[in-house]
C-alpha positions as CSV (number, residue, x, y, z in Angstrom):
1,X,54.0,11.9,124.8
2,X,50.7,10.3,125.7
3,X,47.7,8.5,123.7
4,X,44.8,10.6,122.8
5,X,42.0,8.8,124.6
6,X,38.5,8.3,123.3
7,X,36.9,11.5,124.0
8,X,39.9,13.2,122.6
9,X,39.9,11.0,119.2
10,X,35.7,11.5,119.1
11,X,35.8,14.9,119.8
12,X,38.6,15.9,116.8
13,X,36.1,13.3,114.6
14,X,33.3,15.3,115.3
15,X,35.0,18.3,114.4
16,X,36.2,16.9,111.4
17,X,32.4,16.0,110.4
18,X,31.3,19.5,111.2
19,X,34.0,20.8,109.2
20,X,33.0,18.6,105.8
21,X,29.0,19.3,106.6
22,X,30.2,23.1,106.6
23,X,32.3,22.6,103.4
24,X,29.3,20.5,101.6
25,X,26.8,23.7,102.4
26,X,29.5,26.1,100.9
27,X,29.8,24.4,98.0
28,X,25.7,23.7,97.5
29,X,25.4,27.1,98.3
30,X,27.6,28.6,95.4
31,X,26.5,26.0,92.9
32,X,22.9,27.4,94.0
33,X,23.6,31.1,93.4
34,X,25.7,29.7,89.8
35,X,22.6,28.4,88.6
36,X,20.2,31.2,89.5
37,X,22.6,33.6,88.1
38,X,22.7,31.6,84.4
39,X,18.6,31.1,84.9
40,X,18.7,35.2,85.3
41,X,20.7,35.8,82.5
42,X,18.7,33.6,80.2
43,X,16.0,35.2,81.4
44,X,17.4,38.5,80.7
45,X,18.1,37.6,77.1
46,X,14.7,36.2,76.5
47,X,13.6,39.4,78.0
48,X,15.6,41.6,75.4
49,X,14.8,39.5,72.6
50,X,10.9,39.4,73.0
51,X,11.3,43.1,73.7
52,X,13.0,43.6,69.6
53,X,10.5,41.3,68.2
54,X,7.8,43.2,69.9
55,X,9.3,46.4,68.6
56,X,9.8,45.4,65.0
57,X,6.3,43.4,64.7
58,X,4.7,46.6,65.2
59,X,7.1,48.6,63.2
60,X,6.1,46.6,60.4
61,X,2.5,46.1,61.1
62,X,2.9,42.2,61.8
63,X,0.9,40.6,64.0
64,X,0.9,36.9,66.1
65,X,-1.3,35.2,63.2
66,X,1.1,36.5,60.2
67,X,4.5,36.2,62.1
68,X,6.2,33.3,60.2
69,X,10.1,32.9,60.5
70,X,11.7,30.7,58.4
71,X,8.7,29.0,57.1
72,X,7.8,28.6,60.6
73,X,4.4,30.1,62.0
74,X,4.0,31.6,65.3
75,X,0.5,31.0,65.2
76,X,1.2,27.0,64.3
77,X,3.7,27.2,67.2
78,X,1.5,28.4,69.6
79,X,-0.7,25.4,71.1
80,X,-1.6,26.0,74.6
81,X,-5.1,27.8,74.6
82,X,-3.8,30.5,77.6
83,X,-1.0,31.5,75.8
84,X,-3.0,32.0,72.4
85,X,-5.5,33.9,74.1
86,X,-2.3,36.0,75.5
87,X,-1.4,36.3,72.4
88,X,-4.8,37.4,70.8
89,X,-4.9,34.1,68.5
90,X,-8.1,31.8,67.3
């Protein structure tokens, strides 16, 4: 049996490096489509919720300045001036 020479020995290294860079971008890549699929579903859920507050705010006649939940009040929470305008708040 003979020694692997140089070029034989660099080109199985190089292989071997293009093997782990191949493996690394896998593995970014699923951790990438993991975390967009958990920002989705948050997203979806804040979504839904919004949606039965909505629907029960106008069942009941409430509105953004008389929300209060738990001695909380939405209009108290709500600081940024382009949301309370969204919102229909002073």
């Amino acid at each position: 049996m003979t020694k692997p020479t140089n070029a034989k020995i660099q080109a199985l290294e190089a292989k071997l490096k293009a093997a782990k860079a191949e493996a690394a971008a896998t593995l970014r890549a699923a951790k990438k489509k993991e975390a967009e699929a958990l920002t989705k579903a948050e997203n979806r859920k804040k979504m839904v919720l919004g949606e039965f507050i909505s629907n029960h705010m106008k069942s009941h006649q409430i509105t953004a300045e008389t929300l209060v939940f738990n001695g909380s009040s939405f209009d108290a929470y709500v600081t940024d001036s382009e949301d309370r305008l969204l919102f229909g708040l002073k």
